[in-house]
C-alpha positions as a Markdown table, in Angstrom:
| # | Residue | x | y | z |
|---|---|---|---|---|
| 1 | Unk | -218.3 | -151.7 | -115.3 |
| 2 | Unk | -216.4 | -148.8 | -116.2 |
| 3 | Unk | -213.0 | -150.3 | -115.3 |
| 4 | Unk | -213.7 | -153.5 | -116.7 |
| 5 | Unk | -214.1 | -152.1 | -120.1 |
| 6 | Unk | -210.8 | -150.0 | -119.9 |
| 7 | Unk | -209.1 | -153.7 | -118.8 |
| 8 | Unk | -210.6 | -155.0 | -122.2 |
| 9 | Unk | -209.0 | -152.4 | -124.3 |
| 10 | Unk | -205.8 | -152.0 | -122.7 |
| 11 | Unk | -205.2 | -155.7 | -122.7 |
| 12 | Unk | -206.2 | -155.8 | -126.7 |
| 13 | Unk | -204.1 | -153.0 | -127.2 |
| 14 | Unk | -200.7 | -155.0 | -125.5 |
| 15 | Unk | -201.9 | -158.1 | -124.9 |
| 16 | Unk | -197.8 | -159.6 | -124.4 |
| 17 | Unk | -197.6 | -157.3 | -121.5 |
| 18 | Unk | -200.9 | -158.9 | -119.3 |
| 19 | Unk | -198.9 | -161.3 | -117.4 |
| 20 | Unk | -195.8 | -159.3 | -116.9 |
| 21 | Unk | -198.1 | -156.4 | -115.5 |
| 22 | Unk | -199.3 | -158.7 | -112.8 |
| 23 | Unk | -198.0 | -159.0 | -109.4 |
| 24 | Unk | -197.4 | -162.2 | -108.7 |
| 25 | Unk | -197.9 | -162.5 | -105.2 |
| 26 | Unk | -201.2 | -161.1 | -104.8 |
| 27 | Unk | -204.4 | -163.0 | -104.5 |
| 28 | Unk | -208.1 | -161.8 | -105.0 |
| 29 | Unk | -209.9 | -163.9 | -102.9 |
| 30 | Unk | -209.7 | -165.4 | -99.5 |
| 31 | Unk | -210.3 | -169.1 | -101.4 |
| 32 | Unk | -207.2 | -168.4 | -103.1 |
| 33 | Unk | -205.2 | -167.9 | -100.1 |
| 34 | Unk | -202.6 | -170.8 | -98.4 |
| 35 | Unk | -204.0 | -170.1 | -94.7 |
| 36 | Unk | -207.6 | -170.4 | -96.2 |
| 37 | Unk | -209.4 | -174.1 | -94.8 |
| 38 | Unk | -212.3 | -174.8 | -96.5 |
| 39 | Unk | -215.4 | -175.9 | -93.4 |
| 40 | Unk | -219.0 | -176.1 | -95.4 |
| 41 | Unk | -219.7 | -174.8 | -98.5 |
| 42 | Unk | -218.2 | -171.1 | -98.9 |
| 43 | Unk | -217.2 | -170.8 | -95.5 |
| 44 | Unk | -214.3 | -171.5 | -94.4 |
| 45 | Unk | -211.3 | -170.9 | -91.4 |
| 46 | Unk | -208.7 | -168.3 | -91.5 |
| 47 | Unk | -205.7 | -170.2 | -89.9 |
| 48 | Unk | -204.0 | -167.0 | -89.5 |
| 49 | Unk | -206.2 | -164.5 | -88.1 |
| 50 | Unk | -207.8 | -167.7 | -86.5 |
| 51 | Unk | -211.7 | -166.2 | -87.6 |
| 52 | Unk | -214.5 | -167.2 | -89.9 |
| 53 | Unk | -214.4 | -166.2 | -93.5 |
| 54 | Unk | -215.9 | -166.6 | -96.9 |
| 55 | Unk | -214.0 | -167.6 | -99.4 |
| 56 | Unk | -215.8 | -165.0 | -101.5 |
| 57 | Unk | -214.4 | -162.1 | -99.9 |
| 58 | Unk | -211.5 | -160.0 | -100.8 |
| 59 | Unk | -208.1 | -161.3 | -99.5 |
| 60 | Unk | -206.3 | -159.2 | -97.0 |
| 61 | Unk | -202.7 | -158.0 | -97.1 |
| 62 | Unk | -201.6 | -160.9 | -95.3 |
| 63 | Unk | -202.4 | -163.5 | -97.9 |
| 64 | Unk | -200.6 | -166.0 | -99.4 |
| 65 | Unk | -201.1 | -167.6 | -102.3 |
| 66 | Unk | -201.2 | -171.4 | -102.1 |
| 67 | Unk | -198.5 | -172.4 | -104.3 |
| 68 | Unk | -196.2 | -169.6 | -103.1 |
| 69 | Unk | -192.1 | -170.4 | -103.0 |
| 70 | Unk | -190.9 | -171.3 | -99.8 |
């Protein structure tokens, strides 16, 4: 909660520099990811690791995000 709060502030304090501070090619969830495939619900296939995941759960280092430049 903590961190959240010190997001808030430091954001109010420069808010010009929020998108420039963020990396581009990271994503935060496995949803958000271009080798994520949707099966029921929250669950869905990792086409790269080839193993079942939530869409929920934090991405790995692998990731992709879906519109990513070729």
């Amino acid at each position: 909660m903590s961190t959240l709060l010190l997001d808030r502030k430091k954001i109010a304090q420069k808010p010009t520099l929020v998108m420039a501070e963020r990396d581009c090619h990271s994503i935060s969830k496995c949803t958000f990811c271009h080798h994520y495939q949707m099966q029921t619900g929250s669950f869905g296939q990792c086409q790269l690791l080839s193993a079942p995941v939530i869409g929920a759960w934090e991405s790995c280092s692998l990731g992709t995000p879906v519109f990513a430049q070729a």
